[in-house]
N, C-alpha and C positions, 0 to 999 in steps of 0.2 A: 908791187907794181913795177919795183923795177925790173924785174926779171923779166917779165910781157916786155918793158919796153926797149928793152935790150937784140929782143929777136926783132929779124928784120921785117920788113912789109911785106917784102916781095912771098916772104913763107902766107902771109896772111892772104896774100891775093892767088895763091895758088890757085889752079883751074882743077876743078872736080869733075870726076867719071861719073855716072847715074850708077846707081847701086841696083847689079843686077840681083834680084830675087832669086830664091832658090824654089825652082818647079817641079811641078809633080812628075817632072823626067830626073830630077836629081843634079840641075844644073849647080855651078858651086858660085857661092858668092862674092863682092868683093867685101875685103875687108878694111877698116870699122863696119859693123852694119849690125850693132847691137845697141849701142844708149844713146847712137848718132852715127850718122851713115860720113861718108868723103864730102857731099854737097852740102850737108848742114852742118860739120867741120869748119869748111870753108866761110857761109855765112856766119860763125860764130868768131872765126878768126878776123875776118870783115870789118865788122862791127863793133870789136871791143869797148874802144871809147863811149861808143853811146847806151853802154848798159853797166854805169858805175856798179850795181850790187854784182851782178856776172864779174865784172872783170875780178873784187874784189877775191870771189868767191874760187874762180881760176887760180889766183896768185896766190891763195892760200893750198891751195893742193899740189903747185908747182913749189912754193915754199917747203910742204912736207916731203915731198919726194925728194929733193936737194937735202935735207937734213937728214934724213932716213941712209944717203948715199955713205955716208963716213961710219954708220954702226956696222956689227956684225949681222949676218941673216942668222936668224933663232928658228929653227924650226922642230922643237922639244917633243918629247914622248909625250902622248897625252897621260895623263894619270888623275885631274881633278875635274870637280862640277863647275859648275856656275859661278862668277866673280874667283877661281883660282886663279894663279900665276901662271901657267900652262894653258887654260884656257883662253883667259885673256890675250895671251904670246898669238894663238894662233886667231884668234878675233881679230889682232891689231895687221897682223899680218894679210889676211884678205882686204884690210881697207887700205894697207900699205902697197898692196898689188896693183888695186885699182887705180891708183892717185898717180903710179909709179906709169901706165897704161895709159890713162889722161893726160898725164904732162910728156910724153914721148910725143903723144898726136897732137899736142900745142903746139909744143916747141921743134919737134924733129930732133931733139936733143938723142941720141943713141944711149947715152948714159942711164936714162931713165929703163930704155924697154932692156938694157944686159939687166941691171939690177933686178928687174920684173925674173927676165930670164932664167936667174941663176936664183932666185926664190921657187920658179916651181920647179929645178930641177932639184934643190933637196927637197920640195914636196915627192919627186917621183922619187927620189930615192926609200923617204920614209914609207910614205902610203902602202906597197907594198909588203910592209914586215907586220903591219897592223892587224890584230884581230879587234873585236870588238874591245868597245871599253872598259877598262877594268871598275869604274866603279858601278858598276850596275842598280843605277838607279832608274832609268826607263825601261819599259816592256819595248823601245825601239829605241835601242842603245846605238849609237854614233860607233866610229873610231876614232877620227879627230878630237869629238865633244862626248860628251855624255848620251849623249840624245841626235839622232837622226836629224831632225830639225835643224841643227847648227852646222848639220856638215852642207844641207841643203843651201842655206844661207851663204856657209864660203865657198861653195861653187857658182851660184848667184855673182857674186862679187869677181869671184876671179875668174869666170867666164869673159867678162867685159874686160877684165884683163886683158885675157889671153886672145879677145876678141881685137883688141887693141894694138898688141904687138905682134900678133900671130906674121906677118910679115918679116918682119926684122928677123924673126929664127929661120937655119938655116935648114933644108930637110930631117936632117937627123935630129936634130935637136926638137923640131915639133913632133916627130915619132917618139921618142923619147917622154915627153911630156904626156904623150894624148894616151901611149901603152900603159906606161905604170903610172900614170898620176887621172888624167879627164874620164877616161873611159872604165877605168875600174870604178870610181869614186861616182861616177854617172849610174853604174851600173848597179850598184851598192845600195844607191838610196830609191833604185827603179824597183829594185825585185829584192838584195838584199842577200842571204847565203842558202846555200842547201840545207842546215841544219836550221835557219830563221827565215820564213818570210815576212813578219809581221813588215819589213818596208813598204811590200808587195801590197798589202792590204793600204798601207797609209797611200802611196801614191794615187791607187783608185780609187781612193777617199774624199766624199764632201769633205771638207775639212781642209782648215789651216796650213796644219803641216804637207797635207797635200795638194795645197797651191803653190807651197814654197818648192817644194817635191818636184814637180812636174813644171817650173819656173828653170829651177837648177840646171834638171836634165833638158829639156828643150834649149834653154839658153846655149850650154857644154854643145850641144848636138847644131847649131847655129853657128855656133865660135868653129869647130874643128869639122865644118861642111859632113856632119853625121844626119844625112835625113832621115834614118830608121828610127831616131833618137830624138828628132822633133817632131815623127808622126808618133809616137808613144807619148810624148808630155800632151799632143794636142787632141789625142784622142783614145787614151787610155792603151795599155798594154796588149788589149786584144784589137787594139783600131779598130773597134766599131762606134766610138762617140758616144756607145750606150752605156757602158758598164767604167768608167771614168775619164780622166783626162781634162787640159784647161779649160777646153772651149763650153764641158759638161759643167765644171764647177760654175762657171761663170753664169752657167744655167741655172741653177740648183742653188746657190750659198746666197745668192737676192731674188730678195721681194723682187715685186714690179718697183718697189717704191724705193731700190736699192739698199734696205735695211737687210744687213748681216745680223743671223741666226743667234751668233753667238753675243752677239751688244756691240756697242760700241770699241770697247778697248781691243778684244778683236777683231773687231772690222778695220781700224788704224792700222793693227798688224798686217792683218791679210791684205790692205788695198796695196801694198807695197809691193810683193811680188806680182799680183794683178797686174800694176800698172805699167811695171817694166816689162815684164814679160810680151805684154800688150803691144809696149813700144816696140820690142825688138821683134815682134811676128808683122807690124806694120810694116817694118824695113821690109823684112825678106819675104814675108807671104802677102803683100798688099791684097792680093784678090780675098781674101777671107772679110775684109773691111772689119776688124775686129773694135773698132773702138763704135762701130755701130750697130754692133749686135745687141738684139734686144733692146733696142730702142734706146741705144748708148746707155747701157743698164749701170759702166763703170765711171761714168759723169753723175745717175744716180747716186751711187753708190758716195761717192764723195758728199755730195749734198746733204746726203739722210748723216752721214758721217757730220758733218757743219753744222746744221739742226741741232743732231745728240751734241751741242758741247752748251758750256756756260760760262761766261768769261773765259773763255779758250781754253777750258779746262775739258775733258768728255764727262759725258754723266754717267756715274757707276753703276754699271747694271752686269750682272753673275759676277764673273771671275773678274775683275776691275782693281785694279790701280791708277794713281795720277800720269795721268796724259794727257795730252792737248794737241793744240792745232800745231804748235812749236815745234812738235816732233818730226825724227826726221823723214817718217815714214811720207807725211802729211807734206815735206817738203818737195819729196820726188812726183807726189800723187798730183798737187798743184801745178809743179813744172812742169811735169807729161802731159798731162790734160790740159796746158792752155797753148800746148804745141798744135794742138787736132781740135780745140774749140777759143779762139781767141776773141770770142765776144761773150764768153764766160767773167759777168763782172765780180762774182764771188771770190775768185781766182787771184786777181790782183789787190782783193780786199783783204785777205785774210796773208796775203804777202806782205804787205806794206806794215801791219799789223805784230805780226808773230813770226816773219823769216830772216832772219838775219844772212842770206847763205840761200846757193843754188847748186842746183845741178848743171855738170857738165851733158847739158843735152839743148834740143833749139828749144823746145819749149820751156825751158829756164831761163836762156838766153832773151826771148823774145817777152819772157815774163818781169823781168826783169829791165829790160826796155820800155815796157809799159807804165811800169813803176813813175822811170825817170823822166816821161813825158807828159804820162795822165796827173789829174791833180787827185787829190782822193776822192774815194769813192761810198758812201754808203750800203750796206746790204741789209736792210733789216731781215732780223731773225721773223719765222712766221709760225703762228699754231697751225700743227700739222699730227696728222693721224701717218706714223710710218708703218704700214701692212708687216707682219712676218709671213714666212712661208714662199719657195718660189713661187705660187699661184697665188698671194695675197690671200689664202684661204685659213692660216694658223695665226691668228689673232694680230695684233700690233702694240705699239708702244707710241704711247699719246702726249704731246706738247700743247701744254696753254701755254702760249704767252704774253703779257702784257708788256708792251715796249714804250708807253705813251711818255710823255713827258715828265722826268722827275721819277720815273717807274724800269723796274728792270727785273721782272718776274718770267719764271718758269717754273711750273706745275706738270707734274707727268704721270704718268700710269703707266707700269709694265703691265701687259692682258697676253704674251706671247707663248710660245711654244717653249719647250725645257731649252735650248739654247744649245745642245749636244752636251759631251763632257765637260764647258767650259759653265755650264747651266747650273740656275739656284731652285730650291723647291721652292718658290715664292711668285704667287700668281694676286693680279689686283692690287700690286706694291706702291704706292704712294712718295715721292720724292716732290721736297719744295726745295729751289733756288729765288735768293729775293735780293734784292739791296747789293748786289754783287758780290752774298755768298751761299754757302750751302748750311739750308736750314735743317730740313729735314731731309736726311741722308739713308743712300744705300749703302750697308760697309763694304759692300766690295769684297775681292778676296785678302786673305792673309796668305803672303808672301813677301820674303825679300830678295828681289831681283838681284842675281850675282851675289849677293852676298854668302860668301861660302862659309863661314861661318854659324849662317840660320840654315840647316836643313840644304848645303848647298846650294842653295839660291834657290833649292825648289818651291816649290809647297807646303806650308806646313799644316801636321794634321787638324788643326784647330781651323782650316780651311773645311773640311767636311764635318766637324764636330761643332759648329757655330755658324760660320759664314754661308754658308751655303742650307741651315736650318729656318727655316721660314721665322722665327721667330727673332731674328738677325733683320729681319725688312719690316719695313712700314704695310702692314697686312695682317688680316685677322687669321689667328692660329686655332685651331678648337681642339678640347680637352690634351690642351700640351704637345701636341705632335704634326709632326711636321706635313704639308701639303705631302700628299703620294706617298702616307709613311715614308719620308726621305729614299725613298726607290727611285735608282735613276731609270729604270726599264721599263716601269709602269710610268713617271712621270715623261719620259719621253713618247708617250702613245699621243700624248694628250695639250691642246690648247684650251686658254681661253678667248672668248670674242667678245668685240666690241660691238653694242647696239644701237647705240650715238655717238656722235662727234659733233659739235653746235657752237657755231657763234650765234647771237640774238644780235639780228639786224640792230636794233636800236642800241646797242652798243652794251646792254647793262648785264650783261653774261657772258661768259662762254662755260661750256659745261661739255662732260664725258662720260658714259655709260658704259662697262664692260660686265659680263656675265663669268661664274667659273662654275661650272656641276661637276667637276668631275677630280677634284683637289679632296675630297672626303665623301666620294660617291659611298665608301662603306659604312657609314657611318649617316648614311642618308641627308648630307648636308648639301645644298646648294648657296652660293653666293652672289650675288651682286652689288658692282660700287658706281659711285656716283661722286664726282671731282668736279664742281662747279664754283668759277671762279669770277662774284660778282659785285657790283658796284652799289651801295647802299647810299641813303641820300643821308648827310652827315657824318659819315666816316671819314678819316682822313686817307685810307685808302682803304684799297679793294678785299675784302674776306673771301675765306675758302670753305663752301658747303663740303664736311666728308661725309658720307651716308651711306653705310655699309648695310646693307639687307641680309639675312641669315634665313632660308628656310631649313628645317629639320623635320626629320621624323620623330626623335627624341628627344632628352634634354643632355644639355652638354654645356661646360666653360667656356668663353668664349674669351679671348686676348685680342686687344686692339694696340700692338705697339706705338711710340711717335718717338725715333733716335732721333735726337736733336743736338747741334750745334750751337753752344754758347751757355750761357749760366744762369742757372737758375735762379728766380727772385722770389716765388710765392705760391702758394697753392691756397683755397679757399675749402679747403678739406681737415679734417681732425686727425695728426700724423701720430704715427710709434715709430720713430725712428731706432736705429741700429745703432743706437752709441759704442758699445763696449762689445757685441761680436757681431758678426757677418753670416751670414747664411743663401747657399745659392737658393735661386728662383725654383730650381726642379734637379731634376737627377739624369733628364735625357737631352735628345731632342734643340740642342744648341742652350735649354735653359739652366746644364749643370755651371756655364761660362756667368752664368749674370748673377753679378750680387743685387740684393732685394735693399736698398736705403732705408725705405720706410714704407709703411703700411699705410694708407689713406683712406678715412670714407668720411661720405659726403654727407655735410647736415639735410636733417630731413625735407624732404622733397624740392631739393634743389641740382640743379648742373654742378658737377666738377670741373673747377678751373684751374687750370695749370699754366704759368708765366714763367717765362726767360728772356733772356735779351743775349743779341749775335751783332755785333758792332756797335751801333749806333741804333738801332729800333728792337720794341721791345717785339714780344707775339705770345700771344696767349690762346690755347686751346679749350674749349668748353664744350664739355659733353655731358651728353643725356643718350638713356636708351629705355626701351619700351619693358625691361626688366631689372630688379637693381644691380646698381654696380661699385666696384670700390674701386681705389687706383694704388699704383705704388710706384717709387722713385727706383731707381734700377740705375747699375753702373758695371760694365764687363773688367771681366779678370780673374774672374773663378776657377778654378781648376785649370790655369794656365801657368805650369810652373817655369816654364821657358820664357815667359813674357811676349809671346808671341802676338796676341790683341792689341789693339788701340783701347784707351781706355776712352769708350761711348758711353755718355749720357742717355737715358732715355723713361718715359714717363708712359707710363703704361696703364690702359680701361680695362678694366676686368668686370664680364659681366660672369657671376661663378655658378650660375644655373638658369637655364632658360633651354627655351625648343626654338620653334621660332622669336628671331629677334633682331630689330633694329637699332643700330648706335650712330649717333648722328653728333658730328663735331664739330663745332665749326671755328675756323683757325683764322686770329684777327692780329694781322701787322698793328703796331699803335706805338704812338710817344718819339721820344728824340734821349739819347743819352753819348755824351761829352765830355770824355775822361778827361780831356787838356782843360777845358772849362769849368771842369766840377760841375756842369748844369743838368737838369734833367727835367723833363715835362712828358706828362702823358704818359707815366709809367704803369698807371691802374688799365687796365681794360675797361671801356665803355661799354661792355656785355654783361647783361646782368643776369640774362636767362637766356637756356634754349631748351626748346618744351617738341616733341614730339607729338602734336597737337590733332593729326590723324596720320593713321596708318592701316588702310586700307586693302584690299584684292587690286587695283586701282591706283591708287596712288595712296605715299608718304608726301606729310606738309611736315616741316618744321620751321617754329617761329621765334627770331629772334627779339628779345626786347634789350634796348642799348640806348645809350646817351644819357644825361641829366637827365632830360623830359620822355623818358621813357616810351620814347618813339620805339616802334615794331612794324619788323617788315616778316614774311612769310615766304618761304621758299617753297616751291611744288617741282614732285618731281614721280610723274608717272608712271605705273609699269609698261604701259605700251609705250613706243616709241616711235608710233606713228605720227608722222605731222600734221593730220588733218582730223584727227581724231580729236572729238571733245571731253571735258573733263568737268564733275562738278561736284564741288564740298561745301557743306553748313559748318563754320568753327567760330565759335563764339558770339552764334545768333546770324551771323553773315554768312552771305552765301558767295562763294569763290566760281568763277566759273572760266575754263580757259580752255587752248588749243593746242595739242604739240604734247613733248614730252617734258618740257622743263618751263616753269613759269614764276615771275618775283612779282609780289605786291607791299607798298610800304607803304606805310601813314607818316607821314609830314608833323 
C-alpha cells in the first residue's frame, strides 16, 4: 500500500476522455481500451480506499513490477515443453508485461512502460529468427511454446500490455514492435505458415484453442488500431460469421443453458479468453452489445460453470483435473461479469469465498467494493438439468442436489454428447459428492500439468489407454469394451438424452431418467438409467435408487463399476482374494490397467453388499439384478510402468451372461466414525434386501427391506415418462397403483 499511497491525488482525480470506438469506417481508438478504458481508470484510481481487496490486489502488481525492475530481461530460445525452464521464462514474462502495463496506467510511473518497452523489443528481435518448435510434440506446434495455444495465451497478455503503453512508445519504436513481434506472431496463430495450416483450421475452430486464437488476434488487432485483424478474430477469416470466428464460438461452444461441450474443467479454461475478449469488444465495438448476445449466454455460462463445482472444487467430467472456483480464470470471469451485471448475487458470493485477489479492470474494482460494503450473501446451489449441445438438443448433464440442513449432497448424470477431443467413451456416468467429499468419482484425465518431467506436462498415454475407457466411469460396459468401440469419430455422431428430470412436490424425491441406444448399437444393446435420490421414513438420511435397464438382442457380460473414495470395511459376499499374485481384470479396453483384489459371490438368493467409509460416514451399495451376478474388489495400476494412474479403489457387479437385464443398487449413507474419538456407531447398513420385485414392458418396482423391524419401502419407476399416465402392479398380494413416471411407497 505504500506505494498507491505515495502517488499523488491529483494523478487519481485525473479527468478522463470517453473512449472512442473503433467503426466500421476504421476509426482508431484511444488508448487503454482493452481490460479498462481512460474513464474506468480514472474511477478506479478514485476509489481506491473504498475497495480494501482492489487496492490490495493493485499493490501487489505494482509491488511485482518494482521488483521485476533490478533483474535482467530473459527472453530465451525456446527449446522445452510444459513446466521447462524456458518455458516457464517466457509464461512469466507475459505476466511480467502485463503487471509492468498496469502499474504504468496507475501510477504514471515511466519506469514501468520503458521496462514493458524494452521486453518486447527483444521479443521483436527474437520472434523473427523462430521457426517452429523444436520439440514437436503437437500437430499445432507454437514457436515460443510447444503448442499454438500458448503462444495465443502470450499475446492475450501482452496485448493488454502493449494496449497499455502503446502511448508512451515513440513512432518508431511501436513500428518496430508491431513489424517483427504483434503482427507476425498475430498472423501466425491466424493462418500459421505455407508449409502448415493446421493454425488456420484451429482458429475457425469450435474449440478452446480457438477462443484463445481469435481472443489473441482480435485483442493484438485492438491494441495496434489493426481493424482487418479484429474483423477476422470476430468473424472468422473469411468474414462471413459463418465458417468461424468469436462471435460464431459464442454461438456454438453453449447450450442455451451455458453448459461447455467439453465439461467443466474446460469450460473454466475457455470462459477466460471469452470473457476478456468480451470486455475488450465492449470498449471498442459497444454496438455489437456482446455481453447480451444470446440472451447473456456468457453470464450463462458462468452459472452452469458454478453448478458444475462441489466445495469449489469442478466435477470431473472427460479430460478433468483439480480446479475450482479459486482459479484464476474464474477470477477474471467474476470480475468482468459483475462490471455489465452488478445485481449478479452469485458474483460477490463466490468472491468473498474463494478470491483472494482482483483484476485490474471496473468490474473488479466495483466487485470488490461490494465485498467491503455488503454483508454476506448466500447462494444456494440448485438441481438443475444443464442441456448440451448449442440447441439444447444433444443431451445434458444432471445435478440432484440436497442442500437441507445438516446435508450437502450432489448426485449427477453425464447423458451428453462425446465432448470433442477433450471427450470420454462413457455415456449414463454416475458421480456421488456427499458430506463435503467425493464419493463416487469420475477419474478424470491422467496428466501432469507442466510437469516436464511426466510426458512434458502433456498427456499421458494411459490417458486413452484407461481414462477415457468407459470402464474408468461409473457406467455399465458390456462384454469388456468400451462405449463406441472407443472410436472417437463414431462416438462423436452421437448423444444421449434425458427423459425426466423430477423433483416430487412433496419433498420425498428427486429422480433422473436418461436413455443411450446408440453406445453398442452393434451389438443390439440399448440402455437406460435412472438416479433417484429419496427420503425413506427411518433412515437417517437420504438413499440413492441406481437402476440401470439393459435391452439386448443377445446375451452378453454386463459390468456395473462404483470408483469409490475411502476404505473399504466389508462385503457380505464369499471372497478369493489375491494374496500372493495379481492379475489385471482384461487385456483391452482401459481393463488391462485394473488389478482384480478379489473375486466375490453372493450367498444364495441374496443382494451383494459392499461397505466403505470416506471421512466420517460410512455407505454401503446393495445390488440385485434380474440375472446372476458376482462382484470383485478391483484397484488401478496394471500395466502402468511409469506410475502414471492414481491408485482407485473400486467395486465392481458383474452380471457374466444375460440378454435382457436389470441391475438395480441402491447406495445408503449411514453411521458416524471419529478417529480422534475412537468412536463409531451405525457402521452396519440397515439394508438387508433389495429384491427386484417386478420388471415389466411398464414399469421396474424394486423393494427395499431395512431397519431392526424390517420395515419396506418400494420404489417405482416407469418406462413411460409421461406425468399423467397411470400405472398398476400386484406384488406381494397388493395392488400398487400410481401416476407419473417415478413413485415411492413405504410401510411404517
Amino acid at each position: 500500500m505504500n506505494i498507491l499511497m505515495n502517488i499523488r491525488l491529483k494523478k487519481y482525480l485525473a479527468c478522463a476522455c470517453a473512449v472512442i470506438a473503433i467503426s466500421a469506417s476504421g476509426a482508431k481508438s484511444q488508448h487503454p481500451c482493452l481490460l479498462f478504458n481512460t474513464e474506468e481508470l480514472s474511477e478506479m484510481k478514485a476509489g481506491m480506499k473504498e475497495a480494501p481487496l482492489f487496492d490490495k490486489s493493485i499493490s501487489k502488481i505494482i509491488e511485482s513490477a518494482e521488483n521485476a525492475l533490478t533483474s535482467e530481461i530473459s527472453v530465451p530460445v525456446p527449446c522445452d515443453g510444459g513446466g521447462g525452464p524456458v518455458h516457464e521464462q517466457h509464461k512469466a514474462n507475459y505476466y511480467e508485461l502485463m503487471n509492468q502495463g498496469v502499474a504504468y496506467r496507475f501510477t504514471d510511473d515511466k519506469r514501468y512502460a520503458e521496462r514493458a518497452a524494452r521486453m518486447f523489443e527483444e521479443y521483436a528481435k527474437l520472434y523473427p529468427t523462430l521457426g517452429y518448435h523444436q520439440l514437436g510434440l503437437s500437430p499445432v506446434p507454437g514457436r515460443l511454446f510447444w503448442q499454438t495455444l500458448n503462444e495465443s495465451v502470450w499475446l492475450v497478455h501482452a496485448s493488454v500490455a502493449y494496449d497499455c503503453i502503446r502511448d508512451y512508445l515513440s513512432a518508431s519504436r511501436r513500428a518496430n514492435i508491431e513489424k517483427n513481434l504483434l503482427f507476425p506472431m498475430a498472423e501466425f496463430i491466424m493462418t500459421g505458415t505455407d508449409d502448415n495450416r493446421a493454425n488456420l483450421k484451429t482458429f475457425n475452430k469450435m474449440h478452446n484453442h480457438g477462443t484463445w486464437a481469435t481472443a489473441a488476434v482480435g485483442m493484438a488487432g485492438m491494441a495496434t488500431d489493426r481493424k482487418d485483424l479484429v474483423d477476422k478474430a470476430l468473424y472468422g477469416t473469411d468474414l462471413s460469421g459463418k465458417n468461424g470466428g468469436f462471435l460464431q464460438q459464442m454461438d456454438w461452444l453453449f447450450s442455451p443453458d451455458g453448459y461447455f461441450t467439453e465439461g467443466a474443467y474446460y469450460q473454466r479454461y475457455a470462459l477466460w479468453p471469452f470473457v476478456i475478449f468480451a470486455q475488450c469488444i465492449n470498449h471498442t465495438r459497444p454496438e455489437l452489445k456482446v455481453f447480451e448476445r444470446r440472451d447473456h449466454i456468457l453470464s450463462k455460462a458462468f452459472d452452469a460453470l458454478f453448478q458444475l463445482s462441489y466445495e469449489g472444487e469442478f466435477m470431473h467430467i472427460n479430460d478433468a483435473m483439480e480446479k475450482g472456483l479459486c482459479a484464476q480464470e474464474i477470477v477474471y470471469a467474476a470480475n468482468i461479469l459483475y462490471g455489465v451485471e452488478p445485481d449478479n448475487t452469485t458474483l460477490p458470493y463466490i468472491a468473498r469465498l474463494y478470491h483472494d485477489d482482483c483484476i485490474p479492470c471496473a468490474g473488479g474494482y466495483r466487485l470488490a467494493r461490494a465485498i467491503a460494503e455488503k454483508p454476506a450473501e448466500s447462494t444456494p446451489f440448485r438441481s438443475t438439468l444443464l442441456r448440451d449441445g448449442r440447441d439444447g438438443k444433444d443431451g445434458g448433464f444432471g445435478i440432484i442436489r440436497d442442500t437441507a440442513a445438516g446435508r450437502n449432497t450432489a448426485l449427477t448424470m453425464k447423458a451428453t454428447s462425446h465432448g470433442l477431443s477433450h471427450g470420454h467413451y462413457d455415456k449414463l456416468t454416475m458421480a456421488l459428492y456427499d458430506n463435503g467429499k467425493e464419493i463416487f468419482l469420475d477419474y478424470g484425465a491422467s496428466r501432469f500439468i507442466n510437469l516436464e518431467a511426466k510426458n512434458s506436462g502433456h498427456y499421458t498415454k494411459e490417458n486413452d489407454t484407461f481414462c477415457k475407457q468407459s470402464i474408468a466411469h461409473n457406467t455399465l460396459v458390456a462384454d469388456g469394451t468400451s462405449h463406441f468401440g472407443g472410436i472417437y469419430k463414431v462416438s462423436s455422431k452421437h448423444h444421449s438424452d434425458f427423459t425426466d428430470f423430477k423433483s416430487d412436490p412433496s419433498g420425498k424425491f428427486q429422480a433422473m431418467t436418461a436413455e443411450e441406444k446408440n453406445a453398442y448399437a452393434d451389438k443390439g444393446i440399448a440402455m437406460e438409467r435412472t438416479l433417484m435420490h429419496a427420503s425413506l421414513p427411518g433412515m437417517s438420511y437420504p438413499v440413492i435408487l441406481d437402476l440401470m435397464r439393459v435391452k439386448a438382442t443377445g446375451e452378453h457380460q454386463y459390468d456395473m463399476p462404483f470408483w469409490y473414495r475411502g476404505h473399504m470395511v466389508s462385503t457380505n459376499t464369499r471372497q478369493t482374494r489375491s494374496l500372493t499374485e495379481m492379475r489385471p481384470l482384461g487385456d483391452s479396453h482401459g481393463y488391462q490397467h485394473i488389478w482384480v483384489d478379489a473375486d466375490c459371490q453372493p450367498e444364495d438368493g441374496t443382494s451383494m453388499q459392499f461397505t466403505f467409509f470416506n471421512g466420517n460416514r460410512m455407505y454401503s451399495v446393495t445390488s440385485n439384478a434380474t440375472a446372476p451376478m458376482t462382484g470383485k474388489l478391483m484397484h488401478l495400476g496394471a500395466n502402468d510402468p511409469n506410475f502414471n494412474l492414481r491408485e482407485e479403489k473400486g467395486w465392481l457387479v458383474r452380471v457374466p451372461k444375460a440378454a435382457d437385464c436389470t441391475i438395480a443398487s441402491l447406495i445408503e449413507p449411514h453411521g458416524e466414525y471419529d478417529v480422534i474419538r475412537e468412536t463409531a456407531s451405525g457402521t452396519k447398513s440397515s439394508v438387508s434386501d433389495v429384491r427386484i420385485v417386478s420388471d415389466t414392458p411398464d414399469h421396474t418396482a424394486v423393494k427395499i427391506e431395512y431397519g431392526p423391524k424390517k420395515q419396506a419401502a418400494i420404489l417405482f419407476v416407469a418406462r413411460d415418462s409421461d406425468p399423467d399416465k397411470s400405472h398398476t402392479v400386484a406384488i406381494d398380494g397388493k395392488t400398487h397403483t400410481w401416476t407419473g413416471h417415478y413413485h415411492i411407497t413405504a410401510n411404517n
